[in-house]
C-alpha positions, 0 to 999 in steps of 0.5 A: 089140641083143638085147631081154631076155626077160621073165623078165630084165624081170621082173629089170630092172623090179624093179630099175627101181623099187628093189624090189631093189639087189643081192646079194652072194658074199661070199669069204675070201681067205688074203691081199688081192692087191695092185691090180696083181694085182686089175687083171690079174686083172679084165682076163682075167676080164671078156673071159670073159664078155661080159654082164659089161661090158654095160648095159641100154639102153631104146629110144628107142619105149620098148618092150623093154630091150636088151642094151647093150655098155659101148662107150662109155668104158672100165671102169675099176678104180674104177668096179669096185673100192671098199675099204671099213674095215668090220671085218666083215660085220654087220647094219650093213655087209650093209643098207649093201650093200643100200641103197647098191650098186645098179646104175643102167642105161645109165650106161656103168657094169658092174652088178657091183662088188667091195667090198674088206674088207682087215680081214678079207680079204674081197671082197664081189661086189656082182651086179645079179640082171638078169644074174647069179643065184646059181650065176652069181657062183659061176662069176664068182668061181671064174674070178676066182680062176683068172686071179688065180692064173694071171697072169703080168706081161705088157704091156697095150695098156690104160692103168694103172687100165682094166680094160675098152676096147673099141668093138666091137659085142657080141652077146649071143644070146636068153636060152634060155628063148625057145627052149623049145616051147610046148604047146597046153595052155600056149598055151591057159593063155596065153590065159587069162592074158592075159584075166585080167590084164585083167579080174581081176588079182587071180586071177593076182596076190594073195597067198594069204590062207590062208598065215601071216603075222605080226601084227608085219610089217605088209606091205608098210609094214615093207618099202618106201616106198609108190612115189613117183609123181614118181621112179616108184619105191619104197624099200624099208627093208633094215633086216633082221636078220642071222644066220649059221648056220655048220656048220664043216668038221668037223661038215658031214662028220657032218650029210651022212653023217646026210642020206646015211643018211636018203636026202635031200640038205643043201638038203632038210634045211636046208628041213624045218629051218627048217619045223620050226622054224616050230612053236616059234613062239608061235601068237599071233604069227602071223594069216591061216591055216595054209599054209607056203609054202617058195620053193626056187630051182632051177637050170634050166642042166641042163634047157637044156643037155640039151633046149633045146640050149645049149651050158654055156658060154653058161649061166654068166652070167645067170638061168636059175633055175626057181621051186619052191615047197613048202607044207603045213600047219603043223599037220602039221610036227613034230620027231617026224617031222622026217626022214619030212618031209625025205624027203618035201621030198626026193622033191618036189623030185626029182620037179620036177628030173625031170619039173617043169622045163619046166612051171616055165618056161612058168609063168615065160614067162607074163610074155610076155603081162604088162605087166611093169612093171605086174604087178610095181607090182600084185604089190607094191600089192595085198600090202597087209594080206596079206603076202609069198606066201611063209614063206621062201625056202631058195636054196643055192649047194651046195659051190663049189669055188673054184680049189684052195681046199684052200690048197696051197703052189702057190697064191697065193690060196685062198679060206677061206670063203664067204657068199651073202646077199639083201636084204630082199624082197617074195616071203618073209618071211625068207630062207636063202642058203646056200654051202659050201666045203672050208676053211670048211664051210657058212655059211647067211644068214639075213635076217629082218625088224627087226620079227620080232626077238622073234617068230622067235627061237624059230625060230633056237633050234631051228635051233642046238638041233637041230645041236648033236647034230652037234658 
C-alpha cells in the first residue's frame, strides 16, 4: 500500500483529532435526478477515479498511514447518498455539515458523501480534505455531471443499490511532491528545522504576535474544545456565521471588465477587497499588532505537470495545493488606493505562480522532518492568548464550467449555480470561498466567527458598498 506523504498527513491528523470535518461543493441542479440515475451515474463516477473508493489505513507498527482500497464490502448508495428536508443552505444546515459529516477512517466507508436537498434542488458534496482540495471536487463533480447526462440503461453485474464492488488490489502511486528534487540550500533548511523542532518549537511554530487579532475571539477557546486525553481529540464549535456574497450573472461581466482594464485577475481583487474592508473596523475592537496576513491558496497541478512530469490525469483528485501568504500593514490600506493595492496583490501573486512554487513545496515538505501528529497538536496549543496566524483566507475555485451548464435543450441536467465553502479553522479568522459558473455568476462564502458578529460588520458593509457600483 501506498504510505501518505506528509502533507497528506498533515490532512489526515487533522482530521484524526477532528481539527477538521469536511468541506463542501455545493451545486444546483434544474431538476433532482431520480436514484436510479443518481446510481448509474455514481457507479461510472467512482471507476474514474480510484482514490474515491479508498480509505486511510494505519499499520499494525503505527508508523505511517497507508492508501487503502475499500475491498472489503462494497459501497453502497446509502452509504454515499443522504436526502435531507433542509429548505435551504443557512447558518444552521451548513454548521450542521461541519459538525456532523465527517469521515472516519478505515471503516470501509468512502471519505466523501453527497447530501440531497430536493427542496431547493441542491446536492451538497460533502469531501474529506485528506484526498480531495477544492479544484479536485470541482473535477469530481463535472464527471458526475458528465456520466449523469451520458448514461444510458444498461445491465449491471452489481445488485440494485451497490454503487462500488471489487476485491482487486488498487494501486495508488506516491503523491507527486515526493518526486520534487531537493537543493542543498533546502536540504540544509531541513536540517535546521528538524533542530529546532526539537530544541525550540516555538521558532517554527507560534503565531506571529505582531498580526491583528481581535479582543472578542478569544483563540483557541472560541474555536475548539481543549483535546480530550481520553479520545485523543478536540472539538471544534463550527458555530460560525455565514454570508454569501453574490455578483450575479449580469454584474460579473462589468466587474471582470473593470479587473481587466486595471490589469488584475477576480481573486486579486476579491483579495484587496476584503483587505480594504479590514480599515472600517472599529480600532478598538482589534489588539496584538498591525500586520494583515491573507492566506491565498494556489494550485500547484501545473507546476507538477510541466516540471515534475506528471501526467493531468493523475492530478485531478487529491491535494496539490501550494501555500501563499500576503501581509502588510494595515496602516497602508486604503480605499484611496485600492486598485494600486490590487495591482500590487496582482503581481505578488504572479510572481509566486512563476517563480515561487518550488519554494513553496519545500516549505510544505518540511513536514518530512515533523512529527506531524505533534506539530499539529502544538500548532493549535501554543495559539493560546495569540490567535490564528492569519486575517483571512481567500480560495477561489475560479469559473467551473460544469457539463454544458448553459441549459441547452439536449442536456437533461445542468448545473444553475454553485457555492464552496470550509468550516471553521484554526489558520485565519474568517474565510472566502469562492466559485463562479456561466448561469448563476459568482458566489463567495463567507465564514466568520459567532463572536465577531458585531465587530466584522463593518467589513460586509463595505464589501456590498463597494460592488454596488456595478450593478
Amino acid at each position: 500500500m501506498t504510505q501518505l506523504s506528509s502533507l497528506e498527513q498533515y490532512f489526515y491528523y487533522r482530521c484524526k483529532f477532528h481539527l477538521h470535518s469536511c468541506f463542501y461543493l455545493a451545486i444546483t441542479l434544474n431538476e433532482i435526478p431520480a436514484k436510479e440515475q443518481l446510481i448509474g451515474a455514481l457507479r461510472e463516477t467512482v471507476k474514474t477515479y480510484p482514490k474515491v473508493h479508498c480509505t486511510v489505513t494505519m499499520p499494525k507498527d503505527g508508523s505511517t498511514p497507508e492508501i487503502k482500497g475499500l475491498t472489503e464490502a462494497p459501497i453502497y448508495f446509502s452509504d454515499v447518498v443522504e436526502y435531507v428536508s433542509w429548505d435551504k443552505l443557512d447558518d444552521d444546515s451548513i454548521n450542521s455539515i461541519f459538525r456532523n459529516y465527517s469521515f472516519p477512517f478505515d471503516n470501509n466507508k468512502p471519505m466523501w458523501k453527497i447530501i440531497v436537498m430536493e427542496k431547493t434542488n441542491q446536492l451538497v458534496f460533502a469531501l474529506s480534505h485528506v484526498f480531495f482540495d477544492g479544484m479536485s471536487s470541482t473535477f469530481f463533480t463535472k464527471t458526475f455531471i458528465e456520466k449523469l447526462n451520458n448514461h444510458q440503461e444498461s445491465i449491471s453485474d452489481l445488485p440494485e443499490d451497490v454503487i462500488y464492488s471489487s476485491n482487486e488490489t488498487i494501486h495508488i502511486k506516491p503523491h507527486p511532491y515526493e518526486k520534487l528534487p531537493i537543493s542543498w540550500t533546502w536540504w540544509a533548511k531541513r536540517q535546521l528545522v528538524k533542530v529546532l523542532l526539537k530544541v525550540s518549537p516555538g521558532a517554527i511554530m507560534n503565531t506571529d504576535p505582531s498580526l491583528i487579532q481581535f479582543k472578542s475571539y478569544n483563540f483557541p477557546d472560541d474555536f475548539v474544545i481543549p483535546l480530550n486525553e481520553n479520545t485523543q481529540a478536540f472539538e471544534v464549535k463550527n458555530d460560525n456565521c455565514q454570508k454569501l456574497l453574490r455578483v450575479d450573472q449580469d454584474t460579473l461581466p462589468k466587474l471582470m471588465k473593470e479587473c481587466k482594464s486595471r490589469g488584475v485577475s477576480i481573486n486579486t481583487f476579491l483579495v484587496t477587497l476584503y483587505a480594504v474592508a479590514l480599515t472600517k473596523v472599529d480600532k478598538t475592537t482589534l489588539r496584538n499588532g498591525n500586520k494583515v496576513n491573507i492566506n491565498i491558496p494556489i494550485s500547484a497541478r501545473k507546476f507538477c505537470e510541466g516540471n515534475l512530469g506528471v501526467d493531468e490525469s493523475e492530478l485531478k483528485i487529491g491535494d496539490f495545493i501550494a501555500g501563499m501568504e500576503y501581509c502588510r500593514d494595515l496602516e497602508t490600506l486604503s480605499e484611496e488606493n485600492f486598485w494600486d493595492i490590487a495591482t500590487e496583490v496582482h503581481v505578488f501573486v504572479k510572481d509566486f505562480v512563476e517563480n515561487q512554487i518550488t519554494d513553496a513545496l519545500n516549505t510544505a515538505k518540511l513536514l518530512d522532518v515533523a512529527d506531524v501528529q505533534d506539530f499539529i497538536r502544538q500548532k493549535v496549543e501554543r495559539a493560546y492568548g495569540i490567535g490564528p496566524s492569519a486575517a483571512f483566507e481567500v480560495s477561489n475555485l475560479g469559473l467551473c464550467k460544469f457539463d454544458d451548464d448553459k441549459g441547452n435543450s439536449d442536456k437533461k441536467y445542468y448545473v444553475t449555480d454553485a457555492f464552496f465553502n470550509q468550516p471553521q479553522g484554526f489558520s485565519n479568522i474568517f474565510t472566502c470561498s469562492v466559485i463562479s459558473t456561466r448561469i448563476g455568476g459568482l458566489t463567495c462564502s463567507v465564514s466568520y466567527p459567532f463572536k465577531l458578529k458585531d465587530d466584522l460588520q463593518p467589513v460586509w458593509d463595505y464589501v456590498d458598498g463597494f460592488l454596488k457600483q456595478y450593478k
